[in-house]
N, C-alpha and C positions, 0 to 999 in steps of 0.2 A: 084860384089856388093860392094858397099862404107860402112862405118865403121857404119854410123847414120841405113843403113836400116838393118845391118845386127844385133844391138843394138835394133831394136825396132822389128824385128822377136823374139829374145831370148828372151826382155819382153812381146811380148805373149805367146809364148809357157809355161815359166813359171809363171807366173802372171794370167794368163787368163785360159789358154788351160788345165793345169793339176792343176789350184784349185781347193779343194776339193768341193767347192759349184757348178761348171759349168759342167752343162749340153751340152754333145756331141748333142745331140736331139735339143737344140735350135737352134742351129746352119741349121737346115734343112728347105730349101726353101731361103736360105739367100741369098739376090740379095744387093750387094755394092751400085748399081746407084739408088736402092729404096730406102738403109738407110741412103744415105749421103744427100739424099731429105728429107726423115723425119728429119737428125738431122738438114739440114737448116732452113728448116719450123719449126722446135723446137725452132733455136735459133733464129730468126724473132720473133716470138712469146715474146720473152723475151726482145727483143731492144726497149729500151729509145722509144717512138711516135715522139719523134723531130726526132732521126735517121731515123727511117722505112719511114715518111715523105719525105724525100731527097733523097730516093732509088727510 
């Protein structure tokens, strides 16, 4: 593993995974290729209309 993935594992394990606010339970049913849909479609939503226009 190279040095960036194994830096951005350790910031979620600590950051994310044992914050005191985060819920193991969210985590359940979680599908990657649904949520990187939803965040594109999130960020579509939020692009300038001249850009989304040219896509």
């Amino acid at each position: 593993m190279d040095k960036y993935v194994n830096m951005e594992v350790d910031e979620l394990v600590h950051n994310i995974l044992l914050a005191n606010d985060f819920e193991l339970e969210d985590l359940l049913g979680f599908n990657a290729e649904t949520a990187i849909k939803k965040m594109d479609k999130s960020e579509a939503a939020l692009a300038p209309s001249s850009l989304s226009a040219d896509a």
